[in-house]
C-alpha positions in Angstrom: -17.1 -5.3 -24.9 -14.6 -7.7 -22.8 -12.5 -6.3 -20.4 -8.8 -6.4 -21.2 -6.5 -8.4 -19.7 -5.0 -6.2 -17.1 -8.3 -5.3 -15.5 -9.1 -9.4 -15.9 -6.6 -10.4 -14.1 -6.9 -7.4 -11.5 -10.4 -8.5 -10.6 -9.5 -12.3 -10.8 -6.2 -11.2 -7.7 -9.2 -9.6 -6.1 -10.8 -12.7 -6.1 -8.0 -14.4 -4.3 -8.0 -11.5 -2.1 -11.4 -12.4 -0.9 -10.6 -15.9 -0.6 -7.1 -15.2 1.6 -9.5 -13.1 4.1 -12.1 -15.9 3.9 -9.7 -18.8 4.2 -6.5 -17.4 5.7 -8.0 -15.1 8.5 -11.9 -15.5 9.5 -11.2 -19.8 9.1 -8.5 -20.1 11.3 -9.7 -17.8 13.8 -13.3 -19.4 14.1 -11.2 -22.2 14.9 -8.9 -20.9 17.6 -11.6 -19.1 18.8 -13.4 -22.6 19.2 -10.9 -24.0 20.5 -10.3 -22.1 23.3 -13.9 -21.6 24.2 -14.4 -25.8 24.4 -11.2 -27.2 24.9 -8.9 -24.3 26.6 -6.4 -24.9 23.9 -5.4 -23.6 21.2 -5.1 -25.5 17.8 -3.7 -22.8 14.9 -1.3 -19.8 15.7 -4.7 -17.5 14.2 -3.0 -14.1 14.7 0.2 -15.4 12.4 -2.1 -16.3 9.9 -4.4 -13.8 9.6 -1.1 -11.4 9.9 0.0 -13.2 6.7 -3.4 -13.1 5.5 -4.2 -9.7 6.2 -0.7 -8.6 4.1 -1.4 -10.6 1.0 -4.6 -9.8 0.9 -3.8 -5.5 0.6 -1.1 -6.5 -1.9 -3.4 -8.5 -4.1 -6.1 -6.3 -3.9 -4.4 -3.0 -5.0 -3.9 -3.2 -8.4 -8.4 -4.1 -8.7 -8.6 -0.1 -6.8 -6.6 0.6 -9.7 -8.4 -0.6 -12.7 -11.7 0.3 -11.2 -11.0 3.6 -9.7 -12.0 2.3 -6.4 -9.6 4.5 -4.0 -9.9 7.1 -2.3 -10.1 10.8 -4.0 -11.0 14.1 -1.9 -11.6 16.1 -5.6 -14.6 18.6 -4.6 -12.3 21.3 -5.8 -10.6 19.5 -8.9 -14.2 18.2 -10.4 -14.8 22.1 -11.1 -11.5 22.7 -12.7 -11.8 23.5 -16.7 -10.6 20.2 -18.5 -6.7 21.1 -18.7 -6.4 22.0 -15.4 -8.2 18.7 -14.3 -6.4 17.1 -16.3 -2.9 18.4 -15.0 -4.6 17.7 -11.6 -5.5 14.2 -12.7 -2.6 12.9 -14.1 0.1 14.3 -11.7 -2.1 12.2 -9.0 -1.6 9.1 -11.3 2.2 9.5 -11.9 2.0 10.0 -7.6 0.4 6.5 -6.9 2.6 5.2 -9.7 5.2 6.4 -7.6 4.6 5.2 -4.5 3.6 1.6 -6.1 7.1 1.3 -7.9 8.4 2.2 -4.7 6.4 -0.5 -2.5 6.8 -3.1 -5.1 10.5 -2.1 -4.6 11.5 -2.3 -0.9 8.8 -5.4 -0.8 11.5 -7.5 -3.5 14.3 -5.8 -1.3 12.5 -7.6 2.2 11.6 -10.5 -0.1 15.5 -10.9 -1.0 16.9 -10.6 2.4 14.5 -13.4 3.6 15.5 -15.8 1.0 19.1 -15.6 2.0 18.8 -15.6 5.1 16.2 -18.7 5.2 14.1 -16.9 7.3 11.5 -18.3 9.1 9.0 -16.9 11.7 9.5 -17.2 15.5 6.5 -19.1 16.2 6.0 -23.0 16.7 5.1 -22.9 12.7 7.6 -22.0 12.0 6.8 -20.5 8.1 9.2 -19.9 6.1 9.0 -16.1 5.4 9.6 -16.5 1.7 6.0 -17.7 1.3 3.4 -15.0 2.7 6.4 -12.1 1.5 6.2 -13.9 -1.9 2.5 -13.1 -2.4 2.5 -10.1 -0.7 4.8 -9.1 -3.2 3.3 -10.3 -6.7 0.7 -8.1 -5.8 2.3 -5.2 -4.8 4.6 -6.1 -8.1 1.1 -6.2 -10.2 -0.1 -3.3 -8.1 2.6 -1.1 -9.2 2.1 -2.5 -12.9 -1.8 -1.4 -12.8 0.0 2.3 -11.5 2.5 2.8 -14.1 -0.3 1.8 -17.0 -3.0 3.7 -16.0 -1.1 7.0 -16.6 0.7 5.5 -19.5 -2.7 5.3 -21.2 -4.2 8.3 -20.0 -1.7 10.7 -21.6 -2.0 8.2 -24.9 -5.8 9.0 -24.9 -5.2 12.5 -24.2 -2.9 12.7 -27.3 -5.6 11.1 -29.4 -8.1 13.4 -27.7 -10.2 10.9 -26.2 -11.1 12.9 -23.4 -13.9 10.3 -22.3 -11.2 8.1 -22.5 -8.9 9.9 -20.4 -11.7 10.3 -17.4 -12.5 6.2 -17.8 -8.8 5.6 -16.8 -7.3 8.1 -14.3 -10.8 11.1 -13.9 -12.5 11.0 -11.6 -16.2 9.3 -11.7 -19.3 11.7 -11.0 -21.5 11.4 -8.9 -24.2 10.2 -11.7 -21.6 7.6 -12.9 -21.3 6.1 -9.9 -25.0 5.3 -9.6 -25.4 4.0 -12.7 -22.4 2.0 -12.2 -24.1 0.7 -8.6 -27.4 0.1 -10.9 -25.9 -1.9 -13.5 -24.1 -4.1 -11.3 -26.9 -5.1 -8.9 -29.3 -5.7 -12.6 -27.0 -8.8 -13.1 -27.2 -9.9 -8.6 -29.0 -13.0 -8.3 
């Protein structure tokens, strides 16, 4: 079975994700760090660009914890709720995060607005103009907050059909037995 489209492209921001860290933060400060160690100089303003780095790389990464149920749940005491209670439990957490990501995605356009007309541009001797690290940062908080809203969408359309299996695979949370044989499966395909 292929994944759909929204997880796709999810895993495939992730992807950038790792290469923003990779590229835009542990790069440039191997370098300044190299560079002050030999030379007493610095050659790239690291701690900008990792800043910037650091911010696109949460935004882009967000919508991936999402599709693969990745963040953080404390559920000890909803995993032994009977299924409609769970469910209720479930559900008003996914209408939360969908919440909160509307709102992000939100006030990140609003800062993302401001800085285009005001041709902002940091205070450093880059100079950036702010449009550019703000502009990722928000597509994925915008795609983050588009992963939210779906996720419950289609959980209460599964519940309607009464796809309870379903309804777990997009908002439940995952067992403990689940999550091994998820860790199993994905390190049968590691090279």
């Amino acid at each position: 079975m292929t994944e759909p489209l929204p997880q796709r492209l999810s895993r495939w921001l992730a992807w950038v994700a790792g290469a923003v860290i990779l590229f835009g933060c542990a790069v440039p400060i191997t370098i300044d760090v190299a560079m002050r160690y030999f030379f007493n100089q610095s050659a790239v303003d690291s701690f900008e660009i990792s800043s910037y780095g650091l911010a696109i790389c949460i935004g882009l990464g967000m919508a991936f914890t999402v599709t693969t149920k990745a963040h953080i749940r404390v559920d000890f005491l909803a995993a032994r709720l009977p299924f409609p209670l769970r469910a209720a439990c479930d559900l008003l957490a996914a209408f939360a995060l969908a919440l909160v990501a509307a709102a992000l995605a939100w006030f990140a356009w609003g800062t993302l607005e401001q800085s285009w007309s005001m041709g902002a541009r940091s205070m450093s001797q880059m100079r950036v103009p702010l449009v550019l690290p703000q502009g990722l940062w928000w597509i994925g908080l915008f795609w983050f907050a588009c992963m939210a809203v779906l996720a419950p969408v289609q959980a209460v359309l599964r519940l309607i059909r009464g796809d309870r299996a379903g309804f777990d695979a997009v908002v439940g949370s995952a067992d403990l037995d689940a999550e091994i044989a998820e860790a199993v499966h994905a390190s049968d395909g590691a090279p």
